[in-house]
C-alpha positions as CSV (number, residue, x, y, z in Angstrom):
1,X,24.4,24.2,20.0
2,X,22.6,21.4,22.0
3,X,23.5,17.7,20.8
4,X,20.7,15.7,21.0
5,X,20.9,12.7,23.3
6,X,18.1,10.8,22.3
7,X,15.8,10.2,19.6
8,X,12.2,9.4,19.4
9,X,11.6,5.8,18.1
10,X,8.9,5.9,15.2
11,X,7.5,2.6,15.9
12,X,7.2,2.5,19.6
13,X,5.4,5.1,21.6
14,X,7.3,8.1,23.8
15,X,10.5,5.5,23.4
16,X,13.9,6.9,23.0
17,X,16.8,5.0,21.5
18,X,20.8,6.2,20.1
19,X,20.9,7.8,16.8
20,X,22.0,4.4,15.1
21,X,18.6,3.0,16.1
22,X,16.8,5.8,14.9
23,X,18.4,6.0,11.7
24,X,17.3,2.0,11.3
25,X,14.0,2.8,12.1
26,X,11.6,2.7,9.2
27,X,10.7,7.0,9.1
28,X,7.3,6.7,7.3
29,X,6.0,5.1,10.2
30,X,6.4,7.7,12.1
31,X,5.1,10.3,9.7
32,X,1.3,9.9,10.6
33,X,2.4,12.8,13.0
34,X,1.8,15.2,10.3
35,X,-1.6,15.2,10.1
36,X,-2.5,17.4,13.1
37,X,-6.3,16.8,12.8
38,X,-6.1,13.5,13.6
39,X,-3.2,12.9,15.9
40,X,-5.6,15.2,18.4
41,X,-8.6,12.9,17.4
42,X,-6.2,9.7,18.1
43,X,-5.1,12.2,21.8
44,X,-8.8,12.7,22.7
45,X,-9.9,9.1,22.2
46,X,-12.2,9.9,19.0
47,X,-10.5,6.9,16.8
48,X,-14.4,6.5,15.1
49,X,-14.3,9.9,13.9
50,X,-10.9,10.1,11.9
51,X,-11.4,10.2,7.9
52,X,-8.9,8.1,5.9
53,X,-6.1,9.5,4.7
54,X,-6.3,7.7,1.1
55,X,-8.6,4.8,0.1
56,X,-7.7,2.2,-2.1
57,X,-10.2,2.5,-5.3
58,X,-10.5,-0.4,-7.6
59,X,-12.2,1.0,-11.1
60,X,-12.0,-2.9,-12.1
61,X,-11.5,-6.4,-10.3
62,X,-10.8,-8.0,-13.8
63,X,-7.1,-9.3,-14.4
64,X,-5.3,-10.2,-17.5
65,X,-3.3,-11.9,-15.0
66,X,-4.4,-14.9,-12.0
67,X,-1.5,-14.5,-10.1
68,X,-1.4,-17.4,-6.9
69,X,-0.7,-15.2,-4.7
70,X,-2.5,-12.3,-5.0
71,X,-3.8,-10.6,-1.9
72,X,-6.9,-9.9,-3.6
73,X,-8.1,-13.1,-4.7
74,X,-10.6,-13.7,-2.5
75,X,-12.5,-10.5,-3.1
76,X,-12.3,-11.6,-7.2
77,X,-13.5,-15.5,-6.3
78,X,-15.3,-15.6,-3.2
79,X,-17.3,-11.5,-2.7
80,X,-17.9,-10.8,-6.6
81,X,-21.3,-11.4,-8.3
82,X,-18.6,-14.1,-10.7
83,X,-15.9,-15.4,-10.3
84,X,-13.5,-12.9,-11.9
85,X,-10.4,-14.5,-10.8
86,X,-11.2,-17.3,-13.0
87,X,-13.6,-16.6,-15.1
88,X,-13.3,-12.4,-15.9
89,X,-16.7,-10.7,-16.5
90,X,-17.4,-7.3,-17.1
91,X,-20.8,-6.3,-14.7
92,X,-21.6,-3.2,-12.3
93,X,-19.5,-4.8,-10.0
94,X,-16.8,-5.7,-11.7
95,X,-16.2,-2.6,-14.0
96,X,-16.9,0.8,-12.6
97,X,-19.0,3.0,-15.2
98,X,-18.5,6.9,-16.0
99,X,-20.8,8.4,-13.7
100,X,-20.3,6.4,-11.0
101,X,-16.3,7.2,-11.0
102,X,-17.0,10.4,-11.1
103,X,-19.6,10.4,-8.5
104,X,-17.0,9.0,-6.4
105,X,-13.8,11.4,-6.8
106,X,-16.6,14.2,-5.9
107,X,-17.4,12.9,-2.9
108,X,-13.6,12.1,-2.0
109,X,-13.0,15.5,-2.6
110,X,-14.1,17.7,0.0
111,X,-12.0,15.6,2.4
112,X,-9.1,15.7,0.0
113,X,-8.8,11.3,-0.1
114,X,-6.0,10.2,-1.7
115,X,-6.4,7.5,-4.1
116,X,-4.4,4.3,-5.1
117,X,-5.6,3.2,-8.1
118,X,-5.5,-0.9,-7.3
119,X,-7.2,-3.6,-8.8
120,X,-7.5,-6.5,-10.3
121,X,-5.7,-4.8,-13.0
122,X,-6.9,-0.8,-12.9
123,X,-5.5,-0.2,-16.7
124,X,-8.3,-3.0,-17.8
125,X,-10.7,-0.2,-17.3
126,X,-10.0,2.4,-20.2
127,X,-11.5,5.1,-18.0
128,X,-8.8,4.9,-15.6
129,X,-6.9,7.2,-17.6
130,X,-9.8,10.4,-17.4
131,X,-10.2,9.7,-14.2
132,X,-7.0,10.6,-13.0
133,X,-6.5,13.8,-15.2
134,X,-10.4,14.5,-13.6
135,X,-8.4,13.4,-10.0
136,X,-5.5,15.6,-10.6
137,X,-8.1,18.9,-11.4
138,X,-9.7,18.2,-7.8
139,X,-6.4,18.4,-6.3
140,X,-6.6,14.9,-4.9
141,X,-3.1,13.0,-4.5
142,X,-2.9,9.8,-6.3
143,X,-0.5,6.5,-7.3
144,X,-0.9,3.6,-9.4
145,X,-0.3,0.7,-9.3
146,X,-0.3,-1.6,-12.5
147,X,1.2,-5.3,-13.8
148,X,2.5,-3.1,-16.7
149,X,1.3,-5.4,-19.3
150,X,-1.4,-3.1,-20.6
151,X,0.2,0.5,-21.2
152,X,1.9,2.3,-24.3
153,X,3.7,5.4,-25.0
154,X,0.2,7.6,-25.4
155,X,-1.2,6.0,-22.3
156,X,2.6,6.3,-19.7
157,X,2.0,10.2,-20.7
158,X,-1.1,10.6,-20.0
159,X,-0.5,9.1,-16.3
160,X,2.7,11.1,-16.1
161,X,0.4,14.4,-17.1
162,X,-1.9,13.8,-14.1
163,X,0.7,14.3,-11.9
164,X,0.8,11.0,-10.0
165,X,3.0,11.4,-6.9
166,X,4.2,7.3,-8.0
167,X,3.5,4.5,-10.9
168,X,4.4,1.2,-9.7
169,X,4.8,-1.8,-11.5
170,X,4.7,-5.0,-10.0
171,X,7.3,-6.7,-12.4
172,X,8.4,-9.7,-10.2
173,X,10.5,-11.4,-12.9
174,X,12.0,-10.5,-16.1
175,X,12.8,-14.2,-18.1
176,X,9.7,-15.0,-19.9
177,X,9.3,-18.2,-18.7
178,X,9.3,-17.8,-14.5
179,X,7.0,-14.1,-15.1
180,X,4.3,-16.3,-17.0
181,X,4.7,-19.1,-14.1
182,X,4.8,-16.5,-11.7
183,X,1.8,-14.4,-13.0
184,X,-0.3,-17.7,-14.2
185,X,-0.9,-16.6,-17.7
186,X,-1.8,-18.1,-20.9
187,X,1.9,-18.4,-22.1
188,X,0.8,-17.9,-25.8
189,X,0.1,-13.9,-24.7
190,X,4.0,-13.4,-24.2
191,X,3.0,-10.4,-21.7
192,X,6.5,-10.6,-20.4
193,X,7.9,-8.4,-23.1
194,X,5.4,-6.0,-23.1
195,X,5.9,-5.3,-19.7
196,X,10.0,-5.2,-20.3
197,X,9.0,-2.5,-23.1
198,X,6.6,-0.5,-21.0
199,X,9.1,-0.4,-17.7
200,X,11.8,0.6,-20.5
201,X,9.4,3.5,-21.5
202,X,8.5,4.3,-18.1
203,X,12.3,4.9,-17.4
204,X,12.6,6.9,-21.1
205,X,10.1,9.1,-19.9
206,X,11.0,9.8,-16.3
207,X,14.5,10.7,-17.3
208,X,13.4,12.7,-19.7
209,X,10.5,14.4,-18.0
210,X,12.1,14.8,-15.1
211,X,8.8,14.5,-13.3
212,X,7.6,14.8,-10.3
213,X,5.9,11.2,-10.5
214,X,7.9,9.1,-9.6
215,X,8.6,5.5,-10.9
216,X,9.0,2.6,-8.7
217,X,9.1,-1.6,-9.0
218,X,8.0,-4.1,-7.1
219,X,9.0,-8.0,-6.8
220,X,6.9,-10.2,-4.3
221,X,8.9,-13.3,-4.1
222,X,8.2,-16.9,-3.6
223,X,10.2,-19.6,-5.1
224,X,8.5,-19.6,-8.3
225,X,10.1,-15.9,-9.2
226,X,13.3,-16.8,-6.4
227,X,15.9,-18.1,-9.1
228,X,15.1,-14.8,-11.3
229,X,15.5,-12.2,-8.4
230,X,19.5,-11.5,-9.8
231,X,18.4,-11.3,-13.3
232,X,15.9,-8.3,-12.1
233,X,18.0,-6.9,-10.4
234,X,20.7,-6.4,-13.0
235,X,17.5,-5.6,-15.4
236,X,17.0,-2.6,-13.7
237,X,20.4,-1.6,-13.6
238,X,20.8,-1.4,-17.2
239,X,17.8,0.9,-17.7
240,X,19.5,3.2,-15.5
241,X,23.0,2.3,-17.4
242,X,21.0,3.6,-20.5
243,X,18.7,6.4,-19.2
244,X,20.7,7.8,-16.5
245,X,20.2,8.7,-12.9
246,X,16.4,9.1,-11.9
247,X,15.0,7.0,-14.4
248,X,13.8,4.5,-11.7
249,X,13.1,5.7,-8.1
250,X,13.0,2.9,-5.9
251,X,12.6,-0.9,-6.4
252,X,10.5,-2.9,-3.6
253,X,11.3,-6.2,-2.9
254,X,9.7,-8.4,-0.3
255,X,8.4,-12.1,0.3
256,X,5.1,-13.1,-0.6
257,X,2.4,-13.1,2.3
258,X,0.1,-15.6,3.0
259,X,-3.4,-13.6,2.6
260,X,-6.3,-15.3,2.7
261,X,-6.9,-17.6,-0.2
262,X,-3.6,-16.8,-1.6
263,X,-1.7,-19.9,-2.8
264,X,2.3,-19.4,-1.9
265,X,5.4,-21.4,-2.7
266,X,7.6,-20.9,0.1
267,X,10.1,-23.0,1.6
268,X,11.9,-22.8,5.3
269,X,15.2,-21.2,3.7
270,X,13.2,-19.3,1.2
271,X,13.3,-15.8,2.9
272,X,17.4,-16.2,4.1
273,X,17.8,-16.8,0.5
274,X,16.0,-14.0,-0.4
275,X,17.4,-11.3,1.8
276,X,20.9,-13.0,0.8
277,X,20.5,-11.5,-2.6
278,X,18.7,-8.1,-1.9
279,X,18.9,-8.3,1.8
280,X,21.0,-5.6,4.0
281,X,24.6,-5.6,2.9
282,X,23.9,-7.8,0.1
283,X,25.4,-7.6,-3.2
284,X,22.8,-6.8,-5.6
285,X,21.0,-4.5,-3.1
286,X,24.4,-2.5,-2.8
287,X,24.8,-2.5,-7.1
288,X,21.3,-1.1,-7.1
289,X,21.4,1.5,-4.6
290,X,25.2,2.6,-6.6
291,X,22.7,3.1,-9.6
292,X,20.8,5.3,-7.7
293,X,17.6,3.1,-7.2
294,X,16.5,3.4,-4.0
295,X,16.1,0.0,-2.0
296,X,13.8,-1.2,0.2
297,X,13.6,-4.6,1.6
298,X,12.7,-6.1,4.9
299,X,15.2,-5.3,7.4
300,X,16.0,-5.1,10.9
301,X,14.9,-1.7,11.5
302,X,12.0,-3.0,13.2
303,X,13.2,-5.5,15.3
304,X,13.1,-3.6,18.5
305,X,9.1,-4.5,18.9
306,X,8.0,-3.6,22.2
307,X,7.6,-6.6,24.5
308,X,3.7,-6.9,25.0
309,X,2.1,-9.1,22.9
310,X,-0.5,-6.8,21.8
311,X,-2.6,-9.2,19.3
312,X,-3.0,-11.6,22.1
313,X,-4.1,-8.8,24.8
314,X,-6.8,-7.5,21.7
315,X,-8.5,-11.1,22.6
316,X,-10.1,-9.4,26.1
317,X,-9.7,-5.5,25.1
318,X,-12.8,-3.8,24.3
319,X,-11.3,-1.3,21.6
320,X,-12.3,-3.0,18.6
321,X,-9.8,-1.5,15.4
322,X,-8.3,1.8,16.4
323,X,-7.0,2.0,12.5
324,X,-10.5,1.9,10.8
325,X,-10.8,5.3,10.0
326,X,-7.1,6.0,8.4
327,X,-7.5,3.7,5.0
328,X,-10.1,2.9,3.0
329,X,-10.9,0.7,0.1
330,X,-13.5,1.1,-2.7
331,X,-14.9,-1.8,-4.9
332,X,-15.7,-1.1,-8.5
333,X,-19.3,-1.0,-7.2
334,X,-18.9,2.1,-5.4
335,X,-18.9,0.4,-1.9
336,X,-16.9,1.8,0.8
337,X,-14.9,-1.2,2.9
338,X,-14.4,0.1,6.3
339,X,-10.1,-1.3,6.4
340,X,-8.2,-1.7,3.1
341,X,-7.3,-4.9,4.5
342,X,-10.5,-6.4,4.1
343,X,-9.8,-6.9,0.3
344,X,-13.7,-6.3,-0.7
345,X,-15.5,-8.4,2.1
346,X,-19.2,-7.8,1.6
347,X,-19.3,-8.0,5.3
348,X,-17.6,-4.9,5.9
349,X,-18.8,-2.6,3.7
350,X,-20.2,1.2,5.3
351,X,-21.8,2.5,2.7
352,X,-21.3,3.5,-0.8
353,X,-19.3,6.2,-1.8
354,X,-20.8,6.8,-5.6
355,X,-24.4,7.3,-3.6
356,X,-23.4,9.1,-0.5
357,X,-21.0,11.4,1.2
358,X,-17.9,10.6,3.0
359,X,-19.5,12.4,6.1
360,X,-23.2,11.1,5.5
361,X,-20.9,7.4,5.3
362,X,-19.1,8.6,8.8
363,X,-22.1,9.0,10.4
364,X,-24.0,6.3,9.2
365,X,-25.7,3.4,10.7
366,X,-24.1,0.9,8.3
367,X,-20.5,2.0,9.7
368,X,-21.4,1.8,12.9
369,X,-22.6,-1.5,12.8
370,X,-19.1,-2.8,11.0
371,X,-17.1,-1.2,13.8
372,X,-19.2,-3.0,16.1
373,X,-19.0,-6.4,14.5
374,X,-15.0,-5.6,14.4
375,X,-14.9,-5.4,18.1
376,X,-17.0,-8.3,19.3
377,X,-15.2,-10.4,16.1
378,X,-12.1,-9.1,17.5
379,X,-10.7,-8.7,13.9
380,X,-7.8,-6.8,15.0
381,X,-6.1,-9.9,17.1
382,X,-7.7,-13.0,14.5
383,X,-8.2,-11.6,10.7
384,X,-5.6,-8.1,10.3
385,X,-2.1,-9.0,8.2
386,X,0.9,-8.5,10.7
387,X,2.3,-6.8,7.5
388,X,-0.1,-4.7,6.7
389,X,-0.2,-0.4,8.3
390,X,-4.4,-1.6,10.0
391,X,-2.2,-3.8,12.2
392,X,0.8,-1.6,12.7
393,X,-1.8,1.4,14.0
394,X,-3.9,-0.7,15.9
395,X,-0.4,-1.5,18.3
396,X,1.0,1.5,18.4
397,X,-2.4,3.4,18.9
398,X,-2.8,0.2,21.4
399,X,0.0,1.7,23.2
400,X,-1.3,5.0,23.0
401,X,-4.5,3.5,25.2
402,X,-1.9,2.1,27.9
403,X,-0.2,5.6,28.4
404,X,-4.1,7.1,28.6
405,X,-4.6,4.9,31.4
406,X,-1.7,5.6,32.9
407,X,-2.2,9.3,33.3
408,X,1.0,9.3,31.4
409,X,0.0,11.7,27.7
410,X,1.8,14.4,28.3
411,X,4.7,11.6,27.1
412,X,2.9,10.8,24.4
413,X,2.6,14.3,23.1
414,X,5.8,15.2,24.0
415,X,7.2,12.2,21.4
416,X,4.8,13.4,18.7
417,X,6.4,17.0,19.3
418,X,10.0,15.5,19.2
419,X,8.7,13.1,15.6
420,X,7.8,16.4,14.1
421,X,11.2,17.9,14.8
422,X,13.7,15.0,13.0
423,X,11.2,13.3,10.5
424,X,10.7,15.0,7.0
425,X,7.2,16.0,6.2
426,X,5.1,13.8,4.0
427,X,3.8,15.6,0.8
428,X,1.5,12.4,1.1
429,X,0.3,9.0,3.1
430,X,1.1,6.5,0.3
431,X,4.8,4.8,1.9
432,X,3.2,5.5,5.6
């Protein structure tokens, strides 16, 4: 039997590393390898033609909650017809109707689009919970993710019956006190325990479904939630103390990132203290992961970044975003935006996806005027979220361009051979 020598790095292109490096490397973001249609649009060039993979559908940009540092805030202050962050308001395009939710999952269909339900809040809108049985029947993938304040026992089943591949709650903090500073609430509506009984029925029913959908956390920290990070985490221990293995999947933490308009509390120590609670090694990420909760937190896995600066070379490239096509995000309006990093900016918006088909959108003036403005803006190097997967594609596809020019694809292709041979295959794109 051959022992393999080297391993294909997921995050850098044709590079080869020791088995300890690949083992560090983040696997999901190698995983877009999969999808064989468009790995030989991204090998031929043709990065205007590939479809996204999911989009990111809002069926309502109201909140129970005004969170600082929401990434979304600036689509519910600044791109709404009101100003939903502060002042909620159910319109057309702030709520979507019946008919036009509908009239969208039919036209995602044909393509098979994922969906992540997102928000605002996506339980605010009652039809949410139709809508994904409706989802499931059309055999399109699909995840939620939800604040957890507004679900019950009746409502938990019927998202586990539509066969969600995940539910996610962003819980942040369990004491009362730092999740209503954390989640800027009206303190008299004591949300905080109705989200510590949801997350404990989520867990009942998961063990005791033994579903398919998973169930997963999520804590964004800044130092408002910071002092409350150990009490989480031994939270969600004792769920699985009571329920039993499987009850919770995986738990998510990560430090808060500046978007655009988001309002952050975070300190020059804040992330060492942090990672020095949940970090690599730490204590409370090792008593989690012994409970079975898988754990993910930033890490060095990616620290072996190829030397090029590529953000600062996208200033004088001519390629514009290379990622466009891969994720999508719909407003409650219908309206396609071309990057679900874009967080509902009017000014990228290709078309409407309640009105028109996916390939009629594709094809369409509209998008190829955004894609245009993206290049000459140079959106890629200025606006895109280093954390965020536009960013991540538009390097390594980046990349990709340099070995083109370099007569050198055969390597390229050779890599994505070798990817296909040690990564597991995705069921779906939601962790790429």
């Amino acid at each position: 039997m051959k022992v393999r020598t080297g391993w294909p790095l997921p995050h850098r292109v044709a590079a080869y590393g020791d088995e300890e490096q690949f083992r560090r490397a983040r696997k999901e973001a190698g995983q877009w390898v999969f999808w064989e249609d468009r790995v030989e649009l991204v090998l031929a060039g043709r990065y205007d033609e590939v479809k996204p993979l999911h989009v990111e559908l809002s069926p309502t940009y109201l909140c129970n909650f005004s969170c600082p540092w929401c990434s979304c805030r600036s689509a519910r202050e600044d791109w709404s017809d009101t100003d939903v962050f502060n002042h909620p308001r159910a319109t057309p395009l702030t709520v979507m109707r019946e008919n036009k939710i509908d009239h969208v999952l039919d036209h995602l269909a044909p393509d098979r689009i994922g969906i992540m339900w997102v928000g605002g809040e996506p339980t605010m809108n009652p039809l949410l919970y139709p809508a994904a049985q409706k989802a499931d029947r059309l055999g399109l993938p699909q995840c939620l993710f939800t604040n957890g304040s507004l679900l019950n026992r009746r409502r938990i089943g019927e998202l586990f019956d539509a066969n969600l591949v995940f539910v996610r709650v962003s819980l942040n903090a369990v004491s009362p006190d730092v999740h209503q500073l954390h989640h800027d609430y009206d303190p008299r509506k004591n949300y905080a325990e109705r989200v510590l009984d949801n997350l404990r029925r989520l867990a009942e029913v998961r063990a005791q479904r033994r579903s398919p959908t998973l169930f997963g956390v999520s804590v964004v920290v800044d130092e408002r939630n910071l002092p409350d990070l150990e009490a989480t985490a031994e939270h969600l221990c004792r769920l699985v103390d009571e329920y039993g293995d499987g009850c919770i999947d995986y738990v998510i933490f990560r430090p808060a990132f500046p978007f655009y308009t988001a309002q952050l509390v975070i300190n020059d120590d804040t992330v060492a203290r942090f990672l020095s609670v949940v970090g690599p090694g730490a204590p409370w990420r090792r008593r989690l992961e012994d409970a079975g909760i898988d754990v993910v937190v930033p890490d060095d896995g990616g620290a072996d970044e190829p030397d090029r600066d590529d953000a600062a070379a996208a200033e004088n490239d001519e390629f514009g975003c290379l990622a466009a096509g891969w994720f999508g995000e719909i407003t409650p309006n219908g309206d396609m935006v071309v990057c679900s990093d874009r967080y509902g900016n009017p000014d990228y918006f290709i078309g409407n996806v309640a009105a028109r088909s996916i390939g009629d959108i594709w094809d369409g003036p509209e998008r190829r005027a955004v894609l245009d403005m993206v290049r000459t803006t140079n959106c890629f190097a200025r606006q895109c979220p280093s954390n965020g997967r536009g960013y991540f594609f538009n390097r390594l596809f980046r990349e990709i361009e340099h070995f083109r020019r370099e007569d050198r694809l055969h390597e390229v292709r050779a890599w994505i051979e070798d990817l296909r041979t040690v990564l597991p295959r995705p069921t779906h794109s939601f962790f790429l």
